[in-house]
C-alpha positions as CSV (number, residue, x, y, z in Angstrom):
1,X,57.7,112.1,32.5
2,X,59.7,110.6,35.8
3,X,57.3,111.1,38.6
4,X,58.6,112.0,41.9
5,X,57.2,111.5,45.3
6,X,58.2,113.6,47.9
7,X,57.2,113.3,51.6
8,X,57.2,116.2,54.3
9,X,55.8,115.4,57.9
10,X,55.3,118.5,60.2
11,X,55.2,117.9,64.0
12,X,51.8,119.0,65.9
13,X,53.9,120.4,68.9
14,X,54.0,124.2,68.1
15,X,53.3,127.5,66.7
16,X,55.1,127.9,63.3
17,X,57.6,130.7,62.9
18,X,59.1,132.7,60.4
19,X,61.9,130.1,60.5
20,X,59.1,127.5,59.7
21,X,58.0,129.4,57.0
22,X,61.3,130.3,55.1
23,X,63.4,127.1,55.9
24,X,60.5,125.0,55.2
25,X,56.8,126.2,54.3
26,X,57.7,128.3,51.6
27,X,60.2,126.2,49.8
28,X,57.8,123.2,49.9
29,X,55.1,125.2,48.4
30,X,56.2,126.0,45.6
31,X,58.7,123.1,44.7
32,X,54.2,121.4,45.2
33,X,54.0,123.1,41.8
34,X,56.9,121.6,40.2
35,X,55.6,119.3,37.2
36,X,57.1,115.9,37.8
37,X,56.0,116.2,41.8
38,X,53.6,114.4,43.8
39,X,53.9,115.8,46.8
40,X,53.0,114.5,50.0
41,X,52.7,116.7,53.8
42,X,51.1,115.1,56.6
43,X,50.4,116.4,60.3
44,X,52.5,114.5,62.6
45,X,50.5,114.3,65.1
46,X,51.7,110.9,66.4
47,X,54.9,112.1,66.8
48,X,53.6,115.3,68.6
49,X,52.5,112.6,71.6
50,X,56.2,111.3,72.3
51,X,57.1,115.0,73.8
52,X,54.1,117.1,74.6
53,X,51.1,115.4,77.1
54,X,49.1,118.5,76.6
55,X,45.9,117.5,74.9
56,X,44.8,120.9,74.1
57,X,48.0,122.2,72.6
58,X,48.0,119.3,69.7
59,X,44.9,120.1,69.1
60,X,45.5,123.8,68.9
61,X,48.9,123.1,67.0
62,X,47.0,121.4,64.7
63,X,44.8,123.6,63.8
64,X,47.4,126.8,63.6
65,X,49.6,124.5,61.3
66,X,47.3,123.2,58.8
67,X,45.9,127.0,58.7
68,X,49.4,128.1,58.1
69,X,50.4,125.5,55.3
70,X,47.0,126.5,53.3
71,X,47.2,130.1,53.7
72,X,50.8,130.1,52.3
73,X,49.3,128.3,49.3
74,X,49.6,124.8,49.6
75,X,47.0,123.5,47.4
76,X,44.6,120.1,48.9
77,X,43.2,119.3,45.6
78,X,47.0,119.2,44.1
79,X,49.2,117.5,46.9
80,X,48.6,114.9,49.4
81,X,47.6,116.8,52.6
82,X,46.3,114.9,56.1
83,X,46.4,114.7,59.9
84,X,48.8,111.3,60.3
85,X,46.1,109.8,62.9
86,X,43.4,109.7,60.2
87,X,46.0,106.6,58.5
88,X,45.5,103.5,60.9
89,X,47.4,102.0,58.1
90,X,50.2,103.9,59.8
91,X,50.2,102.2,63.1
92,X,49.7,99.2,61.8
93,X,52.9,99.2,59.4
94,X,54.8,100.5,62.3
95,X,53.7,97.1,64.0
96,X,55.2,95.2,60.9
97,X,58.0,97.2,60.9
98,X,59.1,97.1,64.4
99,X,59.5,93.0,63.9
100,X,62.3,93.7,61.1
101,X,63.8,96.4,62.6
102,X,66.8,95.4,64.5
103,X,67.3,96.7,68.1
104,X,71.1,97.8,67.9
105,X,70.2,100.1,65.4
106,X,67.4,101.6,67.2
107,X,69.8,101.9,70.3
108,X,72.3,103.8,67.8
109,X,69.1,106.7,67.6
110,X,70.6,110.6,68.4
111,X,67.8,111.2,69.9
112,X,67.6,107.9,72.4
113,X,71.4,108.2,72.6
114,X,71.4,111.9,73.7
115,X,68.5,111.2,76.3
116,X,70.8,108.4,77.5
117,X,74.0,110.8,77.3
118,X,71.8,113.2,79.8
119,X,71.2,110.8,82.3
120,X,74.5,109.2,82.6
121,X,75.4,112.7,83.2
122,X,73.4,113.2,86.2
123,X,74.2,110.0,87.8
124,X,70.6,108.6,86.5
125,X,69.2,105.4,85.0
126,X,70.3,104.9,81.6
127,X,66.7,105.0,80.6
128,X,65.1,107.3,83.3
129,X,62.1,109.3,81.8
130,X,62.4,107.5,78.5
131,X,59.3,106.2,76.6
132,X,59.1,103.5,74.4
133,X,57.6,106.4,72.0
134,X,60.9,108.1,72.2
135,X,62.7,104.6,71.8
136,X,60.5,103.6,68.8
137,X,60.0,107.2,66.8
138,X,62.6,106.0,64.0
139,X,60.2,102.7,62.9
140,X,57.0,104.9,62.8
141,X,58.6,107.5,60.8
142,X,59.9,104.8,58.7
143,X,56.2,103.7,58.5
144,X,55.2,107.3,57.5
145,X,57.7,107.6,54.4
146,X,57.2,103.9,53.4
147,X,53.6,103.6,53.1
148,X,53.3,106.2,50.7
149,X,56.4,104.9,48.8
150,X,58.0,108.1,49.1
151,X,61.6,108.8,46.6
152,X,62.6,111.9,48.8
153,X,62.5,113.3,51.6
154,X,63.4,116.4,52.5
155,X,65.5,116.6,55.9
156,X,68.1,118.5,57.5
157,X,71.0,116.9,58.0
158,X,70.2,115.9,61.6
159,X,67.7,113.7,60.2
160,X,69.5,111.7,58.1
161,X,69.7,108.8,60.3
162,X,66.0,108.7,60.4
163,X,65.7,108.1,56.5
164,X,68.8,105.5,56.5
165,X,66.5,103.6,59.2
166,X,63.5,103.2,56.7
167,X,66.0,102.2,54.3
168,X,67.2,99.3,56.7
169,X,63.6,98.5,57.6
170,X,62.5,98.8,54.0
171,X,65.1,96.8,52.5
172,X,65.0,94.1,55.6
173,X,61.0,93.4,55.1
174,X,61.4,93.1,50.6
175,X,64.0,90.9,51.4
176,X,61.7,88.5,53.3
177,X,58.4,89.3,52.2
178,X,59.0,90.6,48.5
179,X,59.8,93.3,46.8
180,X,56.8,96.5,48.4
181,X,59.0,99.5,49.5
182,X,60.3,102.1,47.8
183,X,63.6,102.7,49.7
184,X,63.6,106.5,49.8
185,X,66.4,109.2,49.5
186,X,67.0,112.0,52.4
187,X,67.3,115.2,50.6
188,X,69.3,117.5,52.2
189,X,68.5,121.1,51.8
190,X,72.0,123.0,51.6
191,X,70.7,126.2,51.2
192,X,67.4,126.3,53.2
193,X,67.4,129.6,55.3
194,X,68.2,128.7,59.0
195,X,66.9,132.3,60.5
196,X,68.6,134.1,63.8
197,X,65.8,134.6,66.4
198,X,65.5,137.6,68.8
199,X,68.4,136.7,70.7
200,X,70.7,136.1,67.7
201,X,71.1,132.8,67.6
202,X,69.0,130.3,65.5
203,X,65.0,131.2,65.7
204,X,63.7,127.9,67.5
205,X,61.2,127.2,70.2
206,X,63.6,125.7,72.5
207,X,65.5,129.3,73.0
208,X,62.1,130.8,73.2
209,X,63.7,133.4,70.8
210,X,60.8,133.0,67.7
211,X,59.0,135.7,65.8
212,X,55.5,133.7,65.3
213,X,54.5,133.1,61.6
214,X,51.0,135.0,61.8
215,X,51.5,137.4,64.9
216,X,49.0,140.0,64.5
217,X,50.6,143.6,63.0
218,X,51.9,145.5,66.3
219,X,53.1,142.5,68.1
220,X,54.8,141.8,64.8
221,X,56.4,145.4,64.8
222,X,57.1,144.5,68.7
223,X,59.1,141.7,68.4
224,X,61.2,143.1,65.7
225,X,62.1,146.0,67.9
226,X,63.1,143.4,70.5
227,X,65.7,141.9,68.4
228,X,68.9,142.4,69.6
229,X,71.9,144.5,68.0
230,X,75.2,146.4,69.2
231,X,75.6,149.5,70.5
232,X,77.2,151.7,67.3
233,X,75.2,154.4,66.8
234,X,73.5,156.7,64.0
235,X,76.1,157.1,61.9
236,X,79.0,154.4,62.5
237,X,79.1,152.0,59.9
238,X,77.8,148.6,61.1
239,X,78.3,144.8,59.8
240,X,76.1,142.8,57.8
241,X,78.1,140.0,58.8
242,X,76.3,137.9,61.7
243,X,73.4,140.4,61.9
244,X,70.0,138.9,63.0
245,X,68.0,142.3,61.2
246,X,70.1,141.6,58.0
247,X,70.0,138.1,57.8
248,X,65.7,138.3,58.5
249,X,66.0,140.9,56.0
250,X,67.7,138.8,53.3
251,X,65.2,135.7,53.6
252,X,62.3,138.0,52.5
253,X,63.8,140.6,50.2
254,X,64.9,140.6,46.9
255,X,68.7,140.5,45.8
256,X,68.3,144.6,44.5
257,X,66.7,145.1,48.4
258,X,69.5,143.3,50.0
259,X,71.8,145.3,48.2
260,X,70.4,148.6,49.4
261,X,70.2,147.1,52.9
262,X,73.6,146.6,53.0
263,X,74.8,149.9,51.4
264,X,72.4,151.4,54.7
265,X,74.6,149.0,57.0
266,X,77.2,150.7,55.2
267,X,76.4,154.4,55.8
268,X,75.6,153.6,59.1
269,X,71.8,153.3,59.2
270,X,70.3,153.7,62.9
271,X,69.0,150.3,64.6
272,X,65.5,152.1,65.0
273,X,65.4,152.5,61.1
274,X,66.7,149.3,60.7
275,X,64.2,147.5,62.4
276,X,61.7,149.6,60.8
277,X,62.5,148.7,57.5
278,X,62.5,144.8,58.3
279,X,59.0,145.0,59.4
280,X,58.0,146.8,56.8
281,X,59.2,143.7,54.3
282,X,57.9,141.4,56.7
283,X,54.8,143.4,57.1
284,X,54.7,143.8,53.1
285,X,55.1,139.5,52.5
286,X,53.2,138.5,55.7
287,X,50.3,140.5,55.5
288,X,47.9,139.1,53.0
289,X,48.9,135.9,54.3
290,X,48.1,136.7,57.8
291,X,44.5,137.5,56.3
292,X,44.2,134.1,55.2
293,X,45.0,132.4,57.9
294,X,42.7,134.4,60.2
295,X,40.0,133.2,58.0
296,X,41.1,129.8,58.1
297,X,41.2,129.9,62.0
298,X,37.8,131.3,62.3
299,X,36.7,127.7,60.1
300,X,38.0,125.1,61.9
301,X,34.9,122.7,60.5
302,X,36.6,123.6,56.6
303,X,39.8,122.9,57.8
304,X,38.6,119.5,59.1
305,X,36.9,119.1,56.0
306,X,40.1,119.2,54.1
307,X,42.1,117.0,56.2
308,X,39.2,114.4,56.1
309,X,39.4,114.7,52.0
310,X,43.0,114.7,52.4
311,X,43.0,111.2,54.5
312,X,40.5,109.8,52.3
313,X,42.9,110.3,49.3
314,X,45.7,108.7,51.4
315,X,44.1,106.3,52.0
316,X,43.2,105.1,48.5
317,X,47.3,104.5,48.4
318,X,47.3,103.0,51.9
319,X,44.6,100.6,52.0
320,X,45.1,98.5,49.1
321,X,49.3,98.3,49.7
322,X,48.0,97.4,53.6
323,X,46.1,94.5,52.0
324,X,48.9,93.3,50.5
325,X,51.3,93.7,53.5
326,X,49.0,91.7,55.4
327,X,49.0,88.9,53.0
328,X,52.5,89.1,52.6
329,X,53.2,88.5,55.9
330,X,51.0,85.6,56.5
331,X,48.1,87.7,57.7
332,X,45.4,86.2,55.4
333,X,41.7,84.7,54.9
334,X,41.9,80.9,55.9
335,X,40.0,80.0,53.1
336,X,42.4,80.6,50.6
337,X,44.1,77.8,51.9
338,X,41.8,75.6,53.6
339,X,42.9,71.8,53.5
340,X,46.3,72.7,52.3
341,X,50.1,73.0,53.7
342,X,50.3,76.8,54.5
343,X,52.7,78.3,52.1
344,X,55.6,80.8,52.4
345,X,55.9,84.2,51.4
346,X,57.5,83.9,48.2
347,X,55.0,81.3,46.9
348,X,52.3,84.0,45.9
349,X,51.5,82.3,42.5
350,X,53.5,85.0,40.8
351,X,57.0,86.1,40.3
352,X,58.8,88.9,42.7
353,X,61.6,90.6,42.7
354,X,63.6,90.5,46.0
355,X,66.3,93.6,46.9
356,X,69.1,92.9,49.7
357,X,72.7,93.9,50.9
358,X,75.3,91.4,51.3
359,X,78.0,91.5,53.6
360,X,80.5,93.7,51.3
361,X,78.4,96.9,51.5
362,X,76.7,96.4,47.9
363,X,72.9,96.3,46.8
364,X,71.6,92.9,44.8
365,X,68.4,91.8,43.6
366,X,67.0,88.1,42.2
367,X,63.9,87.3,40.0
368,X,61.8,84.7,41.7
369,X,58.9,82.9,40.3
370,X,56.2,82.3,41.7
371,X,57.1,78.8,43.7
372,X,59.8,81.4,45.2
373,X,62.2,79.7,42.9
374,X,64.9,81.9,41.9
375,X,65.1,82.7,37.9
376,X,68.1,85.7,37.3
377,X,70.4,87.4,39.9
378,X,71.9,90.8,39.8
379,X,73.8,93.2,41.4
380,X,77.0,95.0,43.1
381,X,75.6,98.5,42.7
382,X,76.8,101.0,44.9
383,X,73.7,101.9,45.7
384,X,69.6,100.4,46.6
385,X,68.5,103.3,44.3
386,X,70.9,102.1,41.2
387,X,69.8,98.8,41.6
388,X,66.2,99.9,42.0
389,X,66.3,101.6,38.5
390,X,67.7,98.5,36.8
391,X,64.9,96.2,38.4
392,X,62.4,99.2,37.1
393,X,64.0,98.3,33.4
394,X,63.9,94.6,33.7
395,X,59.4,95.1,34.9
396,X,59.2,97.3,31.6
397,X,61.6,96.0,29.0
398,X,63.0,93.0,30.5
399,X,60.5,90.7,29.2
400,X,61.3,91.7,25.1
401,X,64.6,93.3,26.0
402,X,66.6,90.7,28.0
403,X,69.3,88.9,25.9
404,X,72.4,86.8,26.8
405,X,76.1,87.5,25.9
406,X,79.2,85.6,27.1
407,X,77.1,83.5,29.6
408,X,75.9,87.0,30.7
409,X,72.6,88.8,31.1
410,X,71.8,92.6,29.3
411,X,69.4,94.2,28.9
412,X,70.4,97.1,25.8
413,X,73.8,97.9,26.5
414,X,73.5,97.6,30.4
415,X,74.6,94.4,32.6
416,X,71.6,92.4,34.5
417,X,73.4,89.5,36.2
418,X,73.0,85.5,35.6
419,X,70.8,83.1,35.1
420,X,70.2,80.9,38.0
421,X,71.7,77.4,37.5
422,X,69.7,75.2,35.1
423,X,67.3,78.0,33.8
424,X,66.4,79.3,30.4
425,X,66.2,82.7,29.4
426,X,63.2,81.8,28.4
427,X,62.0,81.1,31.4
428,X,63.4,84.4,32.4
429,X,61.8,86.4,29.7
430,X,58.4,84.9,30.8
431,X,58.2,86.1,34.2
432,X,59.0,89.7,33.5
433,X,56.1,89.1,30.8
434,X,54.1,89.4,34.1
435,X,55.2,92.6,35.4
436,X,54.5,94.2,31.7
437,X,51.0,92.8,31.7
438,X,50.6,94.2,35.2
439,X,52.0,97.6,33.6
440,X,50.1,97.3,30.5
């Protein structure tokens, strides 16, 4: 079975919502469950520092978050679940990172751009009240989703650029240091539910509009009487069209319930009735849950328990790829080398695969052995990931599989590449022997 690795971060900045918890906590739950899934969700609590100084609300964020995500079900002993700052692998990537990554990209950031944009406006510095956090946030997400060797991550389109950055980091660091990163996929989630807040328009802290996740039963009932509607009355038909009440309705009802609910818009259902029936199917979903995560609050030492077990388990992935990283980039014991010429990268006594771009757009790879000399080249794909599945064949069939015809290199019925000038497909053959040991 293909395993899949999927990455979520969650930003320590906040109360979670009922727009969390549809467009996000719910789906991510149970897509956990999915065989073929190893699912990762970490506290971004790094992230949290770059826009809220308030020690006591990351810490409280923290701990309302990682109550929410286990009350809704996420399972510790099933996923990946930890507070970012428990990694120091992380920070330490970021470092590595932020020596590949290139400058005019960061610069190209929406979110360093639009804080430039603002000041301009006003007649400002370019860079008044801009961090070097805000500057930098692309390379240590790109830390986040690389370490783990993430294939997906799932990301509104907004984010995008973020996950195209690790791919440009990712990509820049194999090609000088060997093949170590996964270069990951954004998944874009078409159809998560985007929820109206009070106000109508979408439920976010910044409009202040939010209905919170867990907010006890009356203020619950409260703020859905707040929400705002038109002024038909009893009687007059009223649209579901662009309706907050419907549209809250419809993210926690069945389709036979949001049926109904529209037949009542229909036949002119009063607002007070209305917004009595949504809480009641809020009320119905949210309430066991709520229990829960009351208990959970009232535990904060369990809950650091679980995020302790949760970094520990990271950090059997992160410690040992750190080890290499280190060594790949020079970072090493002098005695493994004591009396000799320091050596480069590539010559690491065994044979790599390297991925790059060229100039034309297209993804490549080579075989190197291990004197970093270079065996079998291959390429032109369209994209890092097709090219990524072909170098996956080559580790785990190549070394029986690989065969020449018309000067050419297949491997079954798919094109490889070439040979590198003056080398034998033998010579080939018994490098990728290495990788199926390694597998084996």
């Amino acid at each position: 079975m293909t395993v899949t690795r999927v990455l979520t971060g969650i930003t320590t900045s906040g109360t979670p919502h009922l727009g969390n918890y549809a467009g996000a906590i719910r789906p991510a739950v149970a897509a956990s469950r999915q065989p073929g899934a190893e699912s990762f969700f970490f506290l971004a609590d790094y992230h949290a520092l770059i826009k809220v100084q308030d020690p006591a609300r990351v810490q409280r964020s923290t701990l309302e978050i990682a109550a929410s995500w286990l009350a809704c079900g996420l399972d510790p002993d099933q996923v990946w679940f930890y507070r970012q700052s428990d990694i120091p692998e992380i920070p330490e990537l970021t470092w590595l990172l932020t020596c590949v990554a290139g400058k005019g990209i960061l610069n190209r950031a929406h979110a360093y751009k639009a804080a430039v944009d603002k000041n301009n406006e006003a007649g400002e510095d370019p860079d008044a009240g801009i961090s070097a956090g805000l500057f930098m946030y692309p390379v240590l997400m790109a830390a986040d989703i690389l370490m783990f060797k993430a294939h997906s991550v799932p990301v509104g389109r907004d984010q995008v650029q973020h996950i195209e950055m690790a791919r440009d980091f990712g990509a820049r660091f194999n090609h000088l240091y060997g093949e170590h990163f996964v270069l990951p996929e954004a998944a874009i989630e078409e159809n998560v539910a985007t929820l109206p807040g009070l106000d109508g328009r979408k439920m976010s802290k910044s409009y202040d509009n939010t209905i919170p996740l867990f907010a006890p039963r009356e203020m619950l009932r409260k703020l859905v009487f707040s929400i705002v509607t038109d002024s038909r009355a009893p009687g007059e038909p009223k649209d579901t069209e662009g309706s907050a009440l419907f549209q809250l309705h419809q993210a926690f009802a069945t389709p036979a319930q949001s049926e109904q609910f529209a037949r009542d818009f229909a036949e002119g259902i009063a607002w007070g009735e209305a917004k009595q029936a949504l809480f009641e199917r809020l009320d119905q979903e949210l309430s066991p849950l709520r229990e829960k995560y009351e208990a959970l609050m009232a535990r904060p030492d369990h809950i650091e328990d679980v995020l302790r077990a949760g970094a520990a388990k990271a950090r059997a992935i992160a410690g040992p790829l750190m080890t290499d990283l280190r060594r790949a980039v020079g970072l090493r014991d002098l005695r493994e080398q004591a009396g000799t010429k320091a050596a480069s990268p590539a010559r690491a006594g065994r044979p790599q695969f390297k991925q790059y771009r060229e100039k034309d757009g297209r993804f490549h790879f080579k075989l190197v052995d291990g004197a970093g000399d270079e065996l079998l080249t291959g390429g032109g794909f369209e994209s890092p990931r097709e090219a990524g599945v072909l170098v996956a064949r080559l580790k785990l069939e190549g070394a029986a599989g690989l065969h020449q015809k018309d000067e050419a290199l297949w491997l079954g019925e798919t094109r490889v590449g070439m040979l590198a000038p003056g080398v034998a497909l033998s010579e080939a053959t018994a490098a990728l022997s290495a990788f199926a040991q390694e597998d084996a």
